[in-house]
N, C-alpha and C positions, 0 to 999 in steps of 0.2 A: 504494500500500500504506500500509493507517495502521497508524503502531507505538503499540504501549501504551508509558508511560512507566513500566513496571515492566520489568527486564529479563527476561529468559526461561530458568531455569536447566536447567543439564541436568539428567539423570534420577540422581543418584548421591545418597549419604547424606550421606556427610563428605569433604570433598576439603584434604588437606594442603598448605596453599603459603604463602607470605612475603609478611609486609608491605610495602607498598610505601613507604612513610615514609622514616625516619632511618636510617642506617647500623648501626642496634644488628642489624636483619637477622629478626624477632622470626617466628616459625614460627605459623600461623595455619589454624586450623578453622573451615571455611567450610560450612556447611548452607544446606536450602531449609526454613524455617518453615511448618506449614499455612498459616497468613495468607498466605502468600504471600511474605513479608520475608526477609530474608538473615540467617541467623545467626552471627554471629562469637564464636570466643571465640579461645584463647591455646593452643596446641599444647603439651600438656605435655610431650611428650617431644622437641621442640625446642630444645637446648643454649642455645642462646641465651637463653631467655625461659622453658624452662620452666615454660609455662602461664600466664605474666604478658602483660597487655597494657598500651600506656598507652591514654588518653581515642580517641587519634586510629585508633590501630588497631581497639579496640574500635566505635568509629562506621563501620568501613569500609561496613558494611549500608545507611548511610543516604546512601552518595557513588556507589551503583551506578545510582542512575536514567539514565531517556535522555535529562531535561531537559535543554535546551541543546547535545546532541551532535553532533557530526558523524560524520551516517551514509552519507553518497555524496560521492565527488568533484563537487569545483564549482571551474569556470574563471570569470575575469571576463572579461567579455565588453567590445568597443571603447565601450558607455556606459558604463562602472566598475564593471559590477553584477555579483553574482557566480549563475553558471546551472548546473543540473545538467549532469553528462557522463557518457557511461561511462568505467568505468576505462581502456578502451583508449584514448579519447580524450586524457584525465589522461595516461596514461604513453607514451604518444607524442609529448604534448609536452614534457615533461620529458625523453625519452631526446634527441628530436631537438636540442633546445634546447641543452643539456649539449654534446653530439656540435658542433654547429656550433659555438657558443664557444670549444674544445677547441681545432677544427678552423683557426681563424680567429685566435685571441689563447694560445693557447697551455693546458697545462691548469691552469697557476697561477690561469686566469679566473674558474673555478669552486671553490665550496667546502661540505663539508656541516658545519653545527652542530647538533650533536646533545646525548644529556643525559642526566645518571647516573638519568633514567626505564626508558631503554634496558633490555631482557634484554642480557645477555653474546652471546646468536646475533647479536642484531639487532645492536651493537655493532662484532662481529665482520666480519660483512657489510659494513658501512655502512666498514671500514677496508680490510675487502678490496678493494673496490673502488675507494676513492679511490686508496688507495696502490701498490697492484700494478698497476689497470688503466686510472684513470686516467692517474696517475704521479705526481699530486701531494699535499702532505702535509697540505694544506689542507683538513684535518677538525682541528675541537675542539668541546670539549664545555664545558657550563654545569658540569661538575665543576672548569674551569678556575679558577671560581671559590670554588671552597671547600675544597679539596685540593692542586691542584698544588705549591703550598710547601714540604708533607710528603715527595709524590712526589719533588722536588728538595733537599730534604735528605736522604732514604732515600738516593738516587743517589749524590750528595756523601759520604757516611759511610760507607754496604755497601757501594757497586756495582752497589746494585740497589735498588727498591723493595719494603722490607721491611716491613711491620711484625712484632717480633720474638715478642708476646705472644701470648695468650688471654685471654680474659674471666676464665678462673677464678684468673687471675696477679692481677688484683685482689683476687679471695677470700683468696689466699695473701699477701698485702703486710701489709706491718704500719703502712706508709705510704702514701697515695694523694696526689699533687698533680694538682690540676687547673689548668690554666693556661689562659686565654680558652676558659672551658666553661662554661656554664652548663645543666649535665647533668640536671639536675633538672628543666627545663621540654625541653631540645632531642633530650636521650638518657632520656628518666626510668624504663626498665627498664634498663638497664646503672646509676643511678644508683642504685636501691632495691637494686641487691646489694652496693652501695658503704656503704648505709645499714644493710639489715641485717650486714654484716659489723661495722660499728661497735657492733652489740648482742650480738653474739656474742665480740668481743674487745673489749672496754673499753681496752686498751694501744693499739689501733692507732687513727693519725692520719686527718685529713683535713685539707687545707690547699688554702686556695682562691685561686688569683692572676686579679685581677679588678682592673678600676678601676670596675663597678657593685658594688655588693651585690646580689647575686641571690638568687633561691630556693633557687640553691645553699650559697649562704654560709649560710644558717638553719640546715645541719645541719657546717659545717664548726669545726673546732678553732682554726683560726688561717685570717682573711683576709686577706691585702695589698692592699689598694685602690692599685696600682702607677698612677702615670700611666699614660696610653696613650701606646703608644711606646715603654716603658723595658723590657720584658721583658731585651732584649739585652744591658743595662747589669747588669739583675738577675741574669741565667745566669751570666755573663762573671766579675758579682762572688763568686757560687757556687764556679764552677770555682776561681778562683782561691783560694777561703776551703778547698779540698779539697785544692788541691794543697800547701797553705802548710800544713797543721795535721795533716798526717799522717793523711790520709784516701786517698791514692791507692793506686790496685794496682800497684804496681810491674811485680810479674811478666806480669801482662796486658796494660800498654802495652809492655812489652818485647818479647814475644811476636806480639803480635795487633795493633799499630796502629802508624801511623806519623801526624807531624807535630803531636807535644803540643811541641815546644819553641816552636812558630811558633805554634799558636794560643794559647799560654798567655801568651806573650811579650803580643800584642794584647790578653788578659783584663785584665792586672798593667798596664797602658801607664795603662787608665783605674777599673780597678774592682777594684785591691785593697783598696782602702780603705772596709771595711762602710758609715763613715759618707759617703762620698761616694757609694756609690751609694746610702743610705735618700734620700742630700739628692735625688740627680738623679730615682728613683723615686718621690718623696713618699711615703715609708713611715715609719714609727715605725723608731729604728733597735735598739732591743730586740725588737722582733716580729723584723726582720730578719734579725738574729742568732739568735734561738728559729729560725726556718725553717731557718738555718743548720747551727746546730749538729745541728737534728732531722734534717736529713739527709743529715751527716756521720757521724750516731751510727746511724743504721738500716741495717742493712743491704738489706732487701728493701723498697724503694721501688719505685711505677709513678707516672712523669707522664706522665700525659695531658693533650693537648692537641688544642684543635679552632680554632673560626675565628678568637677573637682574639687567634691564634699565624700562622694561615695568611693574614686576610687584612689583608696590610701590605706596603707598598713596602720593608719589608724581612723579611718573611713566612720564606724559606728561612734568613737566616739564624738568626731565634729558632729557630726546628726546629733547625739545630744546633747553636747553644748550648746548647740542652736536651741533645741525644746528647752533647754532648762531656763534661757532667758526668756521666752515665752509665759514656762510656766511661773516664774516668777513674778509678773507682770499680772497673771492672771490671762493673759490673751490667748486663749483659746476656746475653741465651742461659740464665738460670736462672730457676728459677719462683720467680713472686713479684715480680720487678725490669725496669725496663727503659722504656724512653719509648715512648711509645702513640698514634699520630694516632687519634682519635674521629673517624672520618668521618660526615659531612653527609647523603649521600645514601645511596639504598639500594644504587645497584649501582656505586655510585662506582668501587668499588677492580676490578668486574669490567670495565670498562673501561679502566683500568690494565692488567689480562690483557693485553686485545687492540689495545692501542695507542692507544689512544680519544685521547689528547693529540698536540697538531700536530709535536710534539717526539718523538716515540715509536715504535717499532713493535711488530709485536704481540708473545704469548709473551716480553714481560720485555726483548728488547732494541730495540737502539739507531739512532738513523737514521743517527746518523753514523760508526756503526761499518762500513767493507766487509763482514766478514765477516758480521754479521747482515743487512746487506741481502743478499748472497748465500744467506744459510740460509733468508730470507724468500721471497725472488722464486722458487729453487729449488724450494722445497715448493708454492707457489702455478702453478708452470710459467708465471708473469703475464709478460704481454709488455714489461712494464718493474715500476720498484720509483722509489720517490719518495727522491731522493739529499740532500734539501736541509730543513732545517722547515719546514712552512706556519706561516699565520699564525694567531697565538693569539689566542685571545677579541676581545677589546679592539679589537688591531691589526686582526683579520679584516674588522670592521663600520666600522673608519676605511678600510680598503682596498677596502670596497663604496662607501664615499661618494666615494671617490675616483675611483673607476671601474677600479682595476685589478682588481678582480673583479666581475664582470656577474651571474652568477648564483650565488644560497645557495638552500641545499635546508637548513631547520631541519625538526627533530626531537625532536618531547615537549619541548619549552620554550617560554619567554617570553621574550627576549633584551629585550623594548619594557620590560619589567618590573624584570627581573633583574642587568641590566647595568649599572655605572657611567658615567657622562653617557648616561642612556639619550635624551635628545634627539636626539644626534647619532645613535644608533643609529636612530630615526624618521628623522631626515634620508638615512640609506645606505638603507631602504628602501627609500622614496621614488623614487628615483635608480635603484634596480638592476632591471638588464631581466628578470630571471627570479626572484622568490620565490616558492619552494615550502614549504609547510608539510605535514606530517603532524604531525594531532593525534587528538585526541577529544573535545574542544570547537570547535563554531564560530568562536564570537565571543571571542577575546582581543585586547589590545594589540594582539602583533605578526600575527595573524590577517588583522585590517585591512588590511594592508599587501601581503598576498598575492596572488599570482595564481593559483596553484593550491592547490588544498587536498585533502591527501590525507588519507580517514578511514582510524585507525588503530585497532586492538584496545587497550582498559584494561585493568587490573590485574580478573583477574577471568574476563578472556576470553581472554588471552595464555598462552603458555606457553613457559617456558624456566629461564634460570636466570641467582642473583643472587649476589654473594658482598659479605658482610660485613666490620666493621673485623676481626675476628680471623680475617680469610681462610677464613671457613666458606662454600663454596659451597650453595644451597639452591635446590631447588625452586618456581617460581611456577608454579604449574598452572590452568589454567579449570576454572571451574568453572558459567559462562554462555554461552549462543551466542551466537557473533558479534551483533550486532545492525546491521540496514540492510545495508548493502557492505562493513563494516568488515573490514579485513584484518591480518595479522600484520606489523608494521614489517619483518622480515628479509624477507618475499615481494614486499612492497611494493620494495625494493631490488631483490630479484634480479630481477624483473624490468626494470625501467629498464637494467642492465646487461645484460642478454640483448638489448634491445632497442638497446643503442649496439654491441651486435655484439660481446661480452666473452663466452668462454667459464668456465668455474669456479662459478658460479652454481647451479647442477641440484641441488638438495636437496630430498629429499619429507619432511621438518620438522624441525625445530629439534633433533631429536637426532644429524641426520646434521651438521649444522654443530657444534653442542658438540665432536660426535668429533675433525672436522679440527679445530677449536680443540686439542684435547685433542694430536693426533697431532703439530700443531705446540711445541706447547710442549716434547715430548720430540726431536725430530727436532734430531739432532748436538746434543744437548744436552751439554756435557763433552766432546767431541771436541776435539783438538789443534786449534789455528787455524792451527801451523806450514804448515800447505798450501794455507791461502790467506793465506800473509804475514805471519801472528802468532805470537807465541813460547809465549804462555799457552792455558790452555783456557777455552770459551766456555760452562764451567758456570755455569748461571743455576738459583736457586733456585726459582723457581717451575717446576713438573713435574708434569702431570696422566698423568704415563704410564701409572698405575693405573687412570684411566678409557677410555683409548684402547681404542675397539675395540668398544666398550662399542651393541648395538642399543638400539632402541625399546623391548623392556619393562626392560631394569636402567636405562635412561636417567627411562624414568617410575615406577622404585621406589627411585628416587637418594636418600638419606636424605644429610640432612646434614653436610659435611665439610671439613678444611681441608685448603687445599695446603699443602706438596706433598703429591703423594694416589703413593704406588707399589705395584705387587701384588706380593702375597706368594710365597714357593718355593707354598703350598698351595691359591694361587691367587684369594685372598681381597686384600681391597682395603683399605689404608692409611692413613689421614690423619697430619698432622702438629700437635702443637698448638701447640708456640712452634719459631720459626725459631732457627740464631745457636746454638744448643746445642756444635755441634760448634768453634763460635768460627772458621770458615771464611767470610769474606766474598765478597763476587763481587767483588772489582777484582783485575786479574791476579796482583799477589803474593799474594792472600788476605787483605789487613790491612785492617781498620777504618782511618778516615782521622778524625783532629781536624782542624775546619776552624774557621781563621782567624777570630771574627767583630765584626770593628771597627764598636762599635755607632755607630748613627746615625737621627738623628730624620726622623720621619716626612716626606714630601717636603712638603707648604703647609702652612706655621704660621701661625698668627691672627694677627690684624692690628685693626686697631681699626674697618676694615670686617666684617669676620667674625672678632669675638672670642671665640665657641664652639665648639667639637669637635664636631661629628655623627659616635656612631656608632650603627650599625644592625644587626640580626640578627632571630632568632625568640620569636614567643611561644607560648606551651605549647600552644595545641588547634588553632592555622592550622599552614599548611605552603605553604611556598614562594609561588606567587600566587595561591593558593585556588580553582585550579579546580576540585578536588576537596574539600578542607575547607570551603570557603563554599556548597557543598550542605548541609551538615549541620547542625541546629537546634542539636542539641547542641553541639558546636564553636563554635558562634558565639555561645552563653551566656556565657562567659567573659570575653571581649575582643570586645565586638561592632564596635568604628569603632578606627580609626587613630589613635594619639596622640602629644605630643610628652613627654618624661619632663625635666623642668627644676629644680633645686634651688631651692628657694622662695624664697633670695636673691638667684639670678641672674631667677628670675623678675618679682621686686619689682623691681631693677636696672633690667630690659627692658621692664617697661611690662608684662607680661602676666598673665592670672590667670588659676588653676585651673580646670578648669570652663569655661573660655569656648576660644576659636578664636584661633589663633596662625599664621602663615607663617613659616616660617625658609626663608631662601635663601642660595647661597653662588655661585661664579664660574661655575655652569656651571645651576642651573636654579632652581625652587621648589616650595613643596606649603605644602599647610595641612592643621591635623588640630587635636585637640583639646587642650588642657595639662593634665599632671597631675603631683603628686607624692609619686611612686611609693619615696621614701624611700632607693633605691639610687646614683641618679647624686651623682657628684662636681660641685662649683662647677666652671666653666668649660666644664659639658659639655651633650649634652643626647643623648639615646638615642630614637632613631623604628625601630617595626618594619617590615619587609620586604615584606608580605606583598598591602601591599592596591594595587589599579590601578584604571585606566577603568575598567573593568567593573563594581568594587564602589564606586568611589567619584569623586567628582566632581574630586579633586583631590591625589593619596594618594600617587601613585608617587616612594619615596624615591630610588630610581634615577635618576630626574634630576637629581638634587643633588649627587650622589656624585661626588667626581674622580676620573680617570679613570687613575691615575698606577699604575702598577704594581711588582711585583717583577722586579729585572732579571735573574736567574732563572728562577722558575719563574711571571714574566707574570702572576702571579693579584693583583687590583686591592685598595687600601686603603680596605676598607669600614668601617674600624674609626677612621677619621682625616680629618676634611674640615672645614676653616673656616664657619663657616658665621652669617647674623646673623639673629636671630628680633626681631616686629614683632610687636602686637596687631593680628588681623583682625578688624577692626570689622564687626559685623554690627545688625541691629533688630528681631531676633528669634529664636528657636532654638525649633526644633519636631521632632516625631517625630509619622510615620504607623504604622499596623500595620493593612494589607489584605489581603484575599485575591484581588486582584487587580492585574495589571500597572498601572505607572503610569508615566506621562513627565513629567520632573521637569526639564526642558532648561531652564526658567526660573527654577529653583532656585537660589540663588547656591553654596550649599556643600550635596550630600548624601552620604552614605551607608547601600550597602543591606545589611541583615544577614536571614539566614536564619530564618524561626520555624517552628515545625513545623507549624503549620495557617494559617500566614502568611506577606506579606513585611514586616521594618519597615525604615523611611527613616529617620533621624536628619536631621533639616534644620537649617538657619539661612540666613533673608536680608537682604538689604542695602534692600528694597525698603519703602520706610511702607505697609502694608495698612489701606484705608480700610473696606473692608466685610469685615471675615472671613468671614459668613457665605458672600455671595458666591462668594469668594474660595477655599473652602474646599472648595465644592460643586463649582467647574469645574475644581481640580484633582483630588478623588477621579469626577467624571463619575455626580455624581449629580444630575441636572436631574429630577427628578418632586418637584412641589410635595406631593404625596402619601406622599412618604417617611415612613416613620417615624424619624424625625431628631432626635435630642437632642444640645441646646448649650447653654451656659455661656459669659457674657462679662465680663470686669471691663475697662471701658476706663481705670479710673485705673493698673493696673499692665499692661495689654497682656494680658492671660490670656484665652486661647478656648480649649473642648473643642468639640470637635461628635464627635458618635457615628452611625454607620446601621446603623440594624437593620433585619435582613429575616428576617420568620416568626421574631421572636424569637430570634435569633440573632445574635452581633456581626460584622456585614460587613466594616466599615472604621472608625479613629475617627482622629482628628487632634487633639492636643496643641499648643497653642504658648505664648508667654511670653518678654517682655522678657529673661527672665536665663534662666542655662541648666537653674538647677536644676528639672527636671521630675519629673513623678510616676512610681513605679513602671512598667517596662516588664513587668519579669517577673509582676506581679498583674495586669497587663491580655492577658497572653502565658496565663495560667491560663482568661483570663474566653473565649478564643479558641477552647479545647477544651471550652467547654458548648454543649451542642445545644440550649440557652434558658436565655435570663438570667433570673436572678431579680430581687425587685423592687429590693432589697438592691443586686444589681449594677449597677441600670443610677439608682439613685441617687448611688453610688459614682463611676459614671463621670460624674455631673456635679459631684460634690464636689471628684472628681480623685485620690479615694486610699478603698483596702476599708473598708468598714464593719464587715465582722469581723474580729474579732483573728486576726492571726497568717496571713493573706491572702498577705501579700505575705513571698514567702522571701528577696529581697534579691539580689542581682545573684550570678550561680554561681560558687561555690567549685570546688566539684565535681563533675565534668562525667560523669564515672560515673557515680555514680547522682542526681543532678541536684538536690546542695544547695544552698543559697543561703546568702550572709554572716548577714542577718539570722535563720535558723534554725540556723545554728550560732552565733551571739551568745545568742542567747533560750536555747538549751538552756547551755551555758557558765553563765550567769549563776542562771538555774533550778535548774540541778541539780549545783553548784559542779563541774563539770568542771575540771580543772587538766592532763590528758595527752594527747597525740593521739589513744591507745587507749583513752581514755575516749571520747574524741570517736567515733571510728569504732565504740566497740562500740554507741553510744547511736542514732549518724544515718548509717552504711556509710561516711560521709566518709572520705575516705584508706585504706577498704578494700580498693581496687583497685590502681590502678598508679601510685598513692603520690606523684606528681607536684604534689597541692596540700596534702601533709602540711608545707610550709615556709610555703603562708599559714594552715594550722590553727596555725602557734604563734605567728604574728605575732598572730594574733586572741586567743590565751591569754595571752600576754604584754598587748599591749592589754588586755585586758580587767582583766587583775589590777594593774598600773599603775593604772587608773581609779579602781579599787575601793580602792585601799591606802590608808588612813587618811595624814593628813599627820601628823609627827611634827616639835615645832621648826620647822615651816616647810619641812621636807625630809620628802623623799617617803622610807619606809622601807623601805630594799634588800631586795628578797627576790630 
């Protein structure tokens, strides 16, 4: 059977479901265009986003093709190569497999890693089974790495995993802190209602705690460029400035918390003193005191925080330093106030529901509680219930290399990619007698390493449900068939389970599993524990008992909602918008807990081997390791290659320079990308994004760098903090292709591929002296007809070759190179790729190396919406004295969409009016 590489939609108009991206959760309308194309826009009547998208959800149209998919299981066979099967083959090896290890080493041998891709069913499933039927706890998820800290501060402070807010608690704040967020590229529709509220109240703050300066900080009131590391010092010295100066609630730690003596005691030990923490922080210690006093004087603050709160070897406890000055204040459970984990993924927290961490069990409670594994095993009737934690992230893939667990079953992820020392994660691969994957890509990282490969349903074809940071549960519906064999991850499960002889399984779709999800959450929810041994009740706030019971059509007209969800006396269904109102916690007495948190620096500090900091996170149009956003032309305009971000000082320092090719490495691996400076990192640091691997790049994966050292907590790894020493990668030449056809670049010393819309391009550089370019150029694009119509261009005193091929007047292939990096236009010759014939103009151009007509070339993408470029918002700015963002966007749409590159349209108006300011005295005149 041949598949079109268009997928195949169903027959329906508009289909209501959720983005699959970042934790904002954003509700999305998905059509079938006559063209044939996928229409996306932004679901107005979606709480969440209310008709907003950002860049990445808007592209979701252009990441549905079948290119690269995997659409049938394939085994590798005894020469290493991997052969079609049927499914029954695939899941008979896998049940038997499982079954025998089980059988033989016990079931700690096996383990599933799965990932906040996951629906909530599949989730669910995928826990069901480890923990009730096989017995052990040995399931975690790639959420372990960007969430768990929060999860294990929620615990430590409620008694449960809470987050207490809503999204419209920010609209009502009169103060917003962000703390390791850079919201504006990571969350940028929760960000723009941050930002229009700032235009609607002029009184209210923003304050950004960062050690870059990010996109976010362009729109913030007050930034702290805090060290990394020091959050803990900075909370600590808060608490203590709230409790000294007459800022606490008395009556609400008297009431509703226990243990402010003991954790106030360790704040005052090292961080009463403002100026000792600006010193240990590296802050201005008047900024310091302005944050201070701002939010001792406000009452209705939210801080929010994301990963450079979560991910650190001491992660949990900045999470509650943060709550502890909340609860101090009393600001919690009221609208408007209250600390807020920004979650990473999409269904992050819906995996939380059901246990998804090795730590956890479903519906909210605990592994190591008796009576929740009693309430769990009960309801499941499972022939056992998992007594112990499995192992988490990190340790799970050191306990495959070691051999105490033989076989993993991963799920919607990239562990080869994702994970800190991901070498050693290659090494456990390697090693372990049974890897199974379910994806929907063939070829990734950890793919390779497989032996079984299970094709799984995308965003698009799936259907279930996801829930967001402010616990709104929503809808992902299909709205394409299946394609090839692909199947539903929760089916794909239940049967392997059916097949190792597990009853509980039997679901005819995803709304019969949501229910028992649902049914569990309520079951002895608040019942006495006294009857099995405990004195308190085992009410847990999460409670879907509103939806329990709930068929197939109220399951697929589910509009979205948060928990807890309960029905009404009239029969009608309820949600909740912020938790903590009633100031009732989950730990047995009911009280809020202040926890202790005696700061301390990050685990390897630099050394004069590795005297810089690596940290790493996202950039605004990738997502995670681009198997889906490196489809997309648009996406990949922005940030096309991997880079290193270094202050020009330390750059000068290192030997290295902007523009060219750098290696930094540190005790556990290496990579190369390209230097730049991006004007936000601090001296001693250097910041490389997440996003790109083998698959896009020759040498990219920052996961191998990263130490591997975690929070002794809540396990989740310090991405945020790694020694690390960077070296100039000498190369003898840097080049870029843009074809329309595949190329193998195995001889290439450094490349990188980025997506064009009627093309692929290469970003090159090698180490090799090319004596014949011509030659040279021909057998790697594999054009041998001396007949070609082939235009080139050579300067051998500076190293400069073009060569172009045209066929029937159209541009085929063209190849760029050049001693230095600085090359010509990509985006004007990305223009010349979408004429159906060049003019003569053009194909002069391409041997000049740059348009002959003005205004040709738009300049690398600002804006990925509707697809501006630098230099056409410079030429209009200067043209037509623009000085506002809404000048900008009413002139070029720029920053009319999901407002995400409205922090580089001011950097470029600032720039620009700087340049242009007459000199006065020798001093430039402040405007």
């Amino acid at each position: 059977m041949n598949l079109s590489q268009t997928p195949i939609a169903i027959a329906v108009a508009t289909t209501q479901t959720t983005c699959p991206y970042c934790g904002v959760g954003c509700g999305v309308s998905a059509s079938m265009k006559q063209d044939g194309s996928i229409g996306i826009k932004g679901d107005e009547l979606h709480p969440a986003n209310q008709g907003r998208l950002c860049v990445k959800g808007s592209a979701l149209g252009e990441t549905v093709d079948l290119d690269g998919r995997l659409l049938y299981p394939k085994m590798r066979g005894a020469d290493g190569n991997m052969r079609r099967v049927a499914w029954d083959e695939a899941l008979d090896t896998v049940a038997s497999t499982f079954s025998a290890i089980v059988a033989e080493h016990g079931p700690d041998a096996v383990a599933l890693y799965v990932s906040g891709q996951l629906l909530t069913e599949d989730y669910y499933i995928a826990n069901k089974l480890m923990k009730g039927y096989i017995g052990s706890a040995n399931i975690d998820t790639n959420s372990r790495l960007c969430m768990s800290s929060a999860v294990a501060g929620h615990k430590r402070a409620f008694g449960e995993d809470l987050v207490p807010l809503a999204y419209e608690d920010l609209e009502l704040a009169d103060m917003v802190v962000l703390v390791g967020s850079n919201a504006a590229w990571c969350h940028p529709i929760l960000f723009q209602r941050i930002a229009r509220i700032k235009e609607t109240k002029p009184h209210a703050r923003l304050v950004v705690i960062d050690p870059r300066r990010t996109a976010t900080c362009e729109l913030a009131d007050l930034h702290l460029p805090v060290k990394a590391g020091t959050d803990v010092w900075l909370f600590n010295g808060l608490m203590s400035y709230l409790a000294h100066r007459g800022a606490r609630d008395n009556a609400f730690i008297e009431a509703h918390t226990n243990g402010l003596n003991e954790a106030l005691a360790v704040a005052d030990a090292d961080c009463a003193d403002p100026a000792t923490v600006a010193r240990i922080c590296k802050v201005d210690l008047a900024d310091l005191l302005g944050f201070y006093e701002a939010f001792a004087g406000t009452e209705k603050v939210v801080t929010g925080f994301s990963m450079g709160v979560n991910q650190s070897s001491a992660g949990t406890d900045k999470v509650n330093s943060i709550i502890n000055c909340h609860l101090i204040t009393g600001r919690i459970g009221k609208p408007g106030m209250g600390p807020f984990s920004i979650t990473g993924q999409p269904n992050a927290m819906g995996g939380r529901e059901v246990g998804g961490l090795a730590n956890m069990l479903a519906a909210h409670m605990d592994l190591d509680n008796a009576v929740h594994r009693d309430i769990v095993q009960g309801f499941w009737a499972s022939p056992r219930i998992a007594d112990q934690p499995g192992y988490k992230a990190v340790d799970l893939f050191r306990a495959i290399e070691d051999g105490r667990v033989k076989a993993v079953w991963v799920m919607a992820t990239n562990p080869m990619v994702s994970l800190p020392d991901a070498d050693l994660v290659r090494r456990a691969l390697e090693k372990c007698e049974l890897v199974v994957s379910s994806d929907i890509i063939e070829k990734t990282d950890t793919n390779t390493f497989a032996h079984v490969l299970l094709p799984a349903l995308g965003w698009g074809e799936k259907d279930g449900t996801v829930t967001n940071s402010e616990r709104r549960i929503s809808r992902q519906r299909s709205f394409l068939l299946a394609p090839g064999e692909a199947r539903p991850d929760w089916e794909i499960i239940c049967d392997v389970a059916r097949r190792m002889g597990f009853d509980g399984f039997h679901f005819d779709g995803p709304h019969a599993i949501f229910d028992e999800h649902a049914r569990l959450s309520a079951h002895r929810n608040g019942e006495p524990e006294a009857a099995v041994g405990g004195a308190a009740k085992s009410r847990r706030v999460f409670n879907l008992a509103g939806l329990a019971g709930i068929g197939k059509p109220q399951y697929d007209a589910l509009q979205p909602i948060q928990w807890p969800v309960q029905r009404l006396s009239d029969g009608s269904v309820a949600g909740t918008a912020r938790v903590l109102e009633d100031l009732r916690f989950t730990h047995a007495d009911g009280r809020a807990r202040f926890v202790a948190t005696a700061p301390r620096s990050p685990a390897h500090k630099t050394c004069d081997d590795f005297p810089l900091v690596l940290n790493t996170g996202r950039v605004r149009d990738h997502w995670h390791t681009m198997t889906r956003t490196g489809k997309s032309a648009t996406l990949a305009n922005h940030i096309p290659e991997s880079f290193i971000d270094i202050h020009p000082q330390d750059a000068l320092l290192y030997g290295v320079r902007e523009g060219g090719l750098a290696r930094i490495s540190s005790r556990w691996g290496a990579m190369v990308a390209r230097v730049q400076h991006g004007g936000g990192i601090p001296r001693g640091s250097v910041f490389v994004p997440i996003h790109w691997n083998d698959q896009s790049a020759s040498d990219a994966r920052v996961g191998a760098l990263v130490n591997p050292v975690v929070d002794p907590v809540s396990g989740e790894p310090e991405f945020k903090h790694t020694p690390v020493a960077i070296e100039e990668f000498r190369v003898a030449w840097h080049g870029f292709i843009l074809t329309r056809h595949e190329l193998a670049l195995d001889d290439i010393t450094h490349w990188t591929r980025v997506q064009g819309r009627d093309f692929t391009r290469f970003e090159l550089a090698g180490r090799s002296n090319i004596t014949d370019h011509a030659a040279w150029a021909r057998k790697l694009l594999g054009v041998d007809d001396p007949e070609a119509d082939w235009l080139e261009y050579e300067d051998l005193t500076d190293g400069t070759y073009r060569a172009v091929h045209v066929v029937n007047d159209r541009i085929d292939m063209c190849i760029f190179m050049s001693a230095r990096p600085d090359l010509p236009s990509r985006s004007w010759l990305a223009g010349l790729f979408a004429k159906q014939q060049l003019e003569e103009a053009d194909r002069v151009g391409l041997l000049v190396g740059q348009p002959i007509e003005k205004g040709a070339d738009a300049g690398p993408t600002v804006c990925s919406c509707f697809g501006v470029g630098r230099n056409t918002i410079c030429d209009a700015i200067r043209s037509k004295g623009l000085k506002e963002v809404g000048e900008v966007t009413a002139c070029l749409k720029a920053g009319g969409n999901c407002g995400s590159c409205v922090p580089e349209i001011k950097k470029l108006l600032v720039e620009i009016s700087v340049a242009e300011t007459p000199c006065s005295n020798d001093r430039w005149v402040n405007h």
